[in-house]
N, C-alpha and C positions, 0 to 999 in steps of 0.2 A: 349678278350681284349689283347691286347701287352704288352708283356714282354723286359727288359734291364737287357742285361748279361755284366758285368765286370769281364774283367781276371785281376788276379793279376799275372804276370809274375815272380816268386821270386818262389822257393824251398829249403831247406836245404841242404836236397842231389838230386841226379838225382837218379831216380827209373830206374832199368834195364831195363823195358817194357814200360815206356812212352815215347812217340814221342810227344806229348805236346809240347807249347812252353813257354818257364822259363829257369832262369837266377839262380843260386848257389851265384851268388855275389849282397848284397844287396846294394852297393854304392849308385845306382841310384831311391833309392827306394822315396827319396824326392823330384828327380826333373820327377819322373813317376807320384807320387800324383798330382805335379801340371798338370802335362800332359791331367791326367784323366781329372781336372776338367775343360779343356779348351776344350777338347773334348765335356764336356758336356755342354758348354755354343756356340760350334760351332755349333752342332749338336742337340740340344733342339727343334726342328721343323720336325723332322724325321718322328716322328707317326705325326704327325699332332696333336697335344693337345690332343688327347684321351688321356683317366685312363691308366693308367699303373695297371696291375693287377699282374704283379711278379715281379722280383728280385730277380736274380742270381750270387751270387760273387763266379768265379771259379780259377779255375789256372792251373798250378802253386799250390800255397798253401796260399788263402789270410787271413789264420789263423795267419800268419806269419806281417801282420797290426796290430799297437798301437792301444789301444782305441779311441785315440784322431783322431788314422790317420783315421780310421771308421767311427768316427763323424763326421768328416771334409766331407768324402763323401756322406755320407745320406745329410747331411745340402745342399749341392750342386746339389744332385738329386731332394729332394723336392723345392729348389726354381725353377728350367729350368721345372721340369716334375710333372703331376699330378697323387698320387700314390691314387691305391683306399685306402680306409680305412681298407679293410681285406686283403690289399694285403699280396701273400707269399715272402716271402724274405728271400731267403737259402743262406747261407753260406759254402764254404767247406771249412773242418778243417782236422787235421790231430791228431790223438791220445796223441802223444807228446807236442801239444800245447795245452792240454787242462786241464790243472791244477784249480787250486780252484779260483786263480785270474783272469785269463782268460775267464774264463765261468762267475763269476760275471760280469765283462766287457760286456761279448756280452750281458748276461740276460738284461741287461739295454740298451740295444743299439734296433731298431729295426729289430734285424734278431729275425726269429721267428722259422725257420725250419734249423735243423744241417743235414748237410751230411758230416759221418764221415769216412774215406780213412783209412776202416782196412782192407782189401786185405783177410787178413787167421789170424785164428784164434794158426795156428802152429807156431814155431818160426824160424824152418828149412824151409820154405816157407819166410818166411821174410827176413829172409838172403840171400837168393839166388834173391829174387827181390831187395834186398838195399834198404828195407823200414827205416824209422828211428827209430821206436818205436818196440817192446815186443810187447809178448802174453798177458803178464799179465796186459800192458797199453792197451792192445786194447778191453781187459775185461772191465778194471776198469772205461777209459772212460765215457763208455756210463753211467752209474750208476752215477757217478757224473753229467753229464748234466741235466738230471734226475733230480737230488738233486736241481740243478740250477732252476730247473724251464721249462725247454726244454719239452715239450709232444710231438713235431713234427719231430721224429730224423728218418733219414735213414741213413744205413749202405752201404757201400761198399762190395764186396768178389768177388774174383776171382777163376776162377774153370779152366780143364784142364792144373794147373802145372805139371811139370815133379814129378813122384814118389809121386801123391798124389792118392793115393786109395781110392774107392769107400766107406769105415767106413769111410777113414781121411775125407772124404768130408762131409760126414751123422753128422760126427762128430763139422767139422764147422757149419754146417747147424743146427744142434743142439742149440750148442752155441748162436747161434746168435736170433735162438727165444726164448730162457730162458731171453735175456735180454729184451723183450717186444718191441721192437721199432717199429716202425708203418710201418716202407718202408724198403725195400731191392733190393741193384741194382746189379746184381752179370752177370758178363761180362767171356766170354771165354777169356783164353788167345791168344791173337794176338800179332806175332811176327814180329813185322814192320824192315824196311828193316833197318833206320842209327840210331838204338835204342843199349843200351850197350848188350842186349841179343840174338839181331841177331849177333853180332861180337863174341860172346860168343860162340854160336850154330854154327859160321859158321870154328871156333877153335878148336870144339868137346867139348867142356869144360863144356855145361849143354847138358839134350837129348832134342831131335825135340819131339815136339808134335804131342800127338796121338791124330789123329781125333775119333778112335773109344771108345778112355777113355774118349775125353771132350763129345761125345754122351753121352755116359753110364751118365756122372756127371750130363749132359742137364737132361736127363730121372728122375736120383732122383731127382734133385733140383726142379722139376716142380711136383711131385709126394709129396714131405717133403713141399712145402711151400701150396699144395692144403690142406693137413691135417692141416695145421697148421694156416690156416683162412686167408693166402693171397691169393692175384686176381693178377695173370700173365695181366695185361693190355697192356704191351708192351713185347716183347720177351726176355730184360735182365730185366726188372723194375715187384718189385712186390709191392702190397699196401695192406693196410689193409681198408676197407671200406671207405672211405672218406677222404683217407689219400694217394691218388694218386699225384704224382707232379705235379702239377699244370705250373708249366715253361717247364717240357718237355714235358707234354703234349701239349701244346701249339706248341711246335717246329713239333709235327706230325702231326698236324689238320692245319698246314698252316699258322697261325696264324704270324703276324707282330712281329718282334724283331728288336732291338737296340744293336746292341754291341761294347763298349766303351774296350780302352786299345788294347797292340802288338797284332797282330795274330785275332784280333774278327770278328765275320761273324755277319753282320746286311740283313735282309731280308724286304724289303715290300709291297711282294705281285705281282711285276712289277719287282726289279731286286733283284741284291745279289750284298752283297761288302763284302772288308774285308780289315783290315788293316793290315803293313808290319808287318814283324813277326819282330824286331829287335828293342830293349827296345833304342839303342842312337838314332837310324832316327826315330821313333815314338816320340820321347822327342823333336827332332829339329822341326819335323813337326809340332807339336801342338804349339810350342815356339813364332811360325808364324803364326796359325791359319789357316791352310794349311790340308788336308787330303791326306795322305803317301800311300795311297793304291790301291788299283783294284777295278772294277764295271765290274759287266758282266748284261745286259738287258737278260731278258730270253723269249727264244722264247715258242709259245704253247705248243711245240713238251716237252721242257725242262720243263714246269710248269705239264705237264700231266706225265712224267718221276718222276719227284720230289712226285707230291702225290701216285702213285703206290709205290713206294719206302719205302714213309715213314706212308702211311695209311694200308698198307699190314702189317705191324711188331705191329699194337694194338690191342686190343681189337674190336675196331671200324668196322675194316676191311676197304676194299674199295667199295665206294660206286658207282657201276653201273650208277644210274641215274643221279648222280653228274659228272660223265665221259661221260657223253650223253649230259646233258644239257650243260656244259663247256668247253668238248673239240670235240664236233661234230661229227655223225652219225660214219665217218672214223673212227677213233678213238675207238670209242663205239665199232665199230663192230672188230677192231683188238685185242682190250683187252677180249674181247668176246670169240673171237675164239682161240685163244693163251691161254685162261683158261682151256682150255676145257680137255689139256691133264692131267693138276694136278687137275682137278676135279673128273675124270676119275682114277687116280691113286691113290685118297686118300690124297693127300697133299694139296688140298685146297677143301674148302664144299662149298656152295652157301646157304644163306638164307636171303630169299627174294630178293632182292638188292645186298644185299654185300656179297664180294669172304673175306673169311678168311681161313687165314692159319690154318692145322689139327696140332697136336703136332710134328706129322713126318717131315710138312711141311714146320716145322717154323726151322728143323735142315739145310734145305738148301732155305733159304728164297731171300736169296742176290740172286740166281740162278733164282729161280722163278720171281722175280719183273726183274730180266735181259731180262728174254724171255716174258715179258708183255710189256718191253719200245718200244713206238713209236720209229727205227732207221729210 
């Protein structure tokens, strides 16, 4: 079933490592609400009336929404769109904004599932990305949600920082399942090119990253969350049995998406769009009922590209006879043959059907799914 992601473009501060797109200045944040919801009364016909089976409000940081301004937007999604009844509907929050009043708020509201943006449990690690919140709020947190009502939470962490060793890591890793929560998304550091951290690294001012420290971290983290009752389903995403995300999963299996607000990628199945990244032209666009953005049609070449890419990095794996049946014998027989050397080498296994990634395999995956792409 198809999912609707909304960015909230809005942050407190800018984090050193996101290249995200978001705004520090909330002026606009009233006449962006009304934006969204003309967006969604332009664009109500996208899926075609199927169920809507998730909801995702991302950012940015759309923890940083009134209650009222949250109710405003639910009201405005279920009248344009049909949600299922168990639909997931995640919201990401940020530590700092999750006080006793705020989590009453959402408890009443329909988000159902928190994802909460704690990076590291150190506070020397926080600093140096420009997070807004402590250790001890990125503790305390979740325990309160908890309190709230929340049973569907996943956590955020970030591994390969400068001068995080291999205990420091064990150590976050620790932490993070003493507090029970059900999902864990934990991402390498990537140090994108006009982010405040590449300007930093490229001044001397923090160290480059060590590929062979964020391995080692890959190694435990995949070792600490096996003991510890999670399921690697995707290569940064872990779950605990039936507590898989349900919205990204969806985004790897193919699956139709909608997505409202600056900078969102909407997909269905035939093309891909997105709208401009720039909170005053998305405000004038929608003001007219106008779409401010790009569409690219995708060719065969591009749709069999995309599911190597993103069916190689799950649990699932790629499925051979779904690349025979839907992108033709060619095809079949390139991704065939181009396996054949990391099958051979341990980095990818075969069974029955589907090529998955070995754990070695999954350290250089973007490489692997390069040399599988139809060029």
């Amino acid at each position: 079933m198809p999912g609707i992601y909304i960015h909230i473009p809005y942050c407190k501060q800018a984090c050193h490592y996101c290249d995200f797109y978001f705004s520090t200045s909330l002026q606009t944040k009233p006449l962006l609400l009304d934006a969204l919801v003309s967006e969604m009364r332009l664009r109500k016909d996208y899926l075609g009336g199927k169920v809507v089976q998730t909801v995702y409000l991302g950012g940015g940081t759309p923890s940083l929404l009134s209650g009222e301004e949250l109710n405003r937007l639910f009201e405005e999604l279920q009248q344009h769109f049909v949600l299922a009844q168990d639909a997931e509907i995640t919201m990401e929050v940020n530590p700092d904004d999750l006080d006793l009043t705020r989590l009453k708020s959402l408890a009443g509201s329909p988000v159902n599932r928190l994802s909460i943006g704690i990076q590291s449990f150190r506070d020397e690690d926080l600093k140096r990305m420009n997070r807004a919140h402590d250790s001890a709020q990125a503790l305390s947190c979740v325990k309160r949600a908890q309190d709230a009502g929340f049973s569907n939470i996943s956590i955020d962490l970030i591994y390969g920082l400068p001068d995080l060793s291999n205990e420091d890591w064990r150590s976050n890793l620790q932490k993070a399942f003493a507090l029970e929560v059900q999902h864990i998304s934990s991402y390498c550091l990537t140090v994108e090119p006009k982010t405040a951290w590449a300007k930093q690294l490229r001044e001397g001012l923090v160290p480059a990253v060590d590929e062979e420290g964020s391995s080692a971290h890959f190694r435990i983290m995949k070792e600490e969350m096996n003991w510890n009752g999670f399921i690697q389903y995707e290569i940064s995403n872990f779950g605990k049995e039936h507590f898989f995300s349900k919205h990204n999963s969806n985004y790897w299996k193919g699956e139709h998406y909608l997505g409202l607000g600056p900078s969102a990628h909407s997909f269905n199945g035939l093309s891909r769009q997105w709208n401009i990244a720039n909170n005053n032209a998305y405000i004038r666009a929608m003001s007219v009922g106008v779409s401010d953005g790009e569409k690219e049609i995708l060719s065969e070449q591009q749709k069999y590209n995309e599911y190597v890419m993103t069916s190689l990095r799950t649990i699932w794996g790629c499925d051979l006879d779904y690349v025979r049946r839907m992108f033709g014998e060619k095809i079949y027989g390139h991704c065939s043959d181009e396996s054949e050397f990391y099958l051979n080498s341990g980095k990818l296994v075969r069974k029955g059907n589907l090529l998955l990634l070995s754990d070695e395999g999954m350290l250089v995956a973007d490489r692997i799914a390069s040399d599988l792409f139809s060029v």
